[in-house]
C-alpha positions as CSV (number, residue, x, y, z in Angstrom):
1,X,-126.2,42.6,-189.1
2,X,-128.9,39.9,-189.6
3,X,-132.1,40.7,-192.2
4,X,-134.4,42.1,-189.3
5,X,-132.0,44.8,-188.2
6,X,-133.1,46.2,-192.2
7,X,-136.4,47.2,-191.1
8,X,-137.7,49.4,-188.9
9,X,-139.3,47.0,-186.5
10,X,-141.6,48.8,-184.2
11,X,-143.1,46.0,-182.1
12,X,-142.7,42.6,-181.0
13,X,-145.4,40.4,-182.7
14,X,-146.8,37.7,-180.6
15,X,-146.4,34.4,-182.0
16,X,-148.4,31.0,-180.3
17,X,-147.6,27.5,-182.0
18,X,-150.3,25.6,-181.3
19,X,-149.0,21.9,-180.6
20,X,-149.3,18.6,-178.3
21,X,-147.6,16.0,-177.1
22,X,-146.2,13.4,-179.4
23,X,-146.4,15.4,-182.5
24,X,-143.2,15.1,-184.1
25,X,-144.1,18.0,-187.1
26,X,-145.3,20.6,-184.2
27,X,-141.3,19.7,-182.7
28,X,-140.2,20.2,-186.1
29,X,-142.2,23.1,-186.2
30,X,-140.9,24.6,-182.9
31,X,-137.4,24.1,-183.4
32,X,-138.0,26.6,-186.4
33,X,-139.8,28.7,-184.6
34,X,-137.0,28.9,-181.9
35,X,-134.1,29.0,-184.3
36,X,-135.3,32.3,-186.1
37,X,-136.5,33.9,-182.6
38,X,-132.3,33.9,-182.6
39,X,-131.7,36.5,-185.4
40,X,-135.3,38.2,-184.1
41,X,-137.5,40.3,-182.2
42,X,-140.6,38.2,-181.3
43,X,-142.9,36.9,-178.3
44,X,-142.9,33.2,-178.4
45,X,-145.6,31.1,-176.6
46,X,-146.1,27.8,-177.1
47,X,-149.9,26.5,-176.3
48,X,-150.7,22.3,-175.9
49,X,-154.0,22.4,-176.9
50,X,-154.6,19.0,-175.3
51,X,-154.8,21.3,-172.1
52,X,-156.8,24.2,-173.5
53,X,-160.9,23.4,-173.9
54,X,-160.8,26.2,-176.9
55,X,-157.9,25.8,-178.7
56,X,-158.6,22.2,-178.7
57,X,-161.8,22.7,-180.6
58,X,-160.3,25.0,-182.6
59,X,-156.9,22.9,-183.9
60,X,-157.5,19.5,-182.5
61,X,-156.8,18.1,-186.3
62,X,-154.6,21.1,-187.6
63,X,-151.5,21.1,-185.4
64,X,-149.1,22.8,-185.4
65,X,-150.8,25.9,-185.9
66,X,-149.0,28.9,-186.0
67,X,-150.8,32.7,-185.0
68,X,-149.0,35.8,-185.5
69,X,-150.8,38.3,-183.5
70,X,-154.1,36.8,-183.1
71,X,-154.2,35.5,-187.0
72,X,-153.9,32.2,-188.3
73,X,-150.8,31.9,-190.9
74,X,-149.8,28.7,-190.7
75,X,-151.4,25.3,-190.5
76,X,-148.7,22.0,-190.2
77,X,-145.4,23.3,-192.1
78,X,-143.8,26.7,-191.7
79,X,-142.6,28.6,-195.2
80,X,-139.6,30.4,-193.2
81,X,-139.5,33.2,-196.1
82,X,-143.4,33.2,-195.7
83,X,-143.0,33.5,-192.0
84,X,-140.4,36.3,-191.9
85,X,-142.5,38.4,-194.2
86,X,-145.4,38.1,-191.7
87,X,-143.6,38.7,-188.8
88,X,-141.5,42.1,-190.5
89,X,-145.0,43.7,-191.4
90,X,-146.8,42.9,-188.2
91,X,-143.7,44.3,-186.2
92,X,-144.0,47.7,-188.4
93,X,-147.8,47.6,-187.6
94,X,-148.8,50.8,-185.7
């Protein structure tokens, strides 16, 4: 039984890493992202803002961004015990 079964996950948060080509931390970044989609329940989308006019102006000096449901929680490095808080109380969100 993995730590998400615990909860009483409700919803599937959206997740969008923000990233572009040739950025070796947004890889880093994604290969995270992708390893603990494994052991959860969570949308995954991943945006290159270098083909995206507003996410570019938003995060052209920030990626990898990471947005759980719409909200910016992470900007270059993930904290994965930061990240699995976020995404356990936005899945028990109503």
């Amino acid at each position: 039984m993995s730590w998400w079964s615990w909860g009483k996950a409700t919803r599937r948060p959206a997740v969008i890493l923000y990233t572009r080509e040739g950025c070796h931390l947004c890889h880093e970044v994604q290969a995270s992202l992708e390893a603990e989609k494994a052991g959860m329940d969570f949308d995954l989308t991943i945006l290159d803002i270098d083909r995206d006019e507003e996410a570019k102006r938003l995060y052209d000096l920030e990626v990898p961004v990471v947005s759980i449901d719409g909200r910016v929680r992470f900007r270059g490095r993930v904290n994965l015990v930061l990240l699995r808080r976020a995404l356990r109380a936005a899945a028990s969100e109503a």
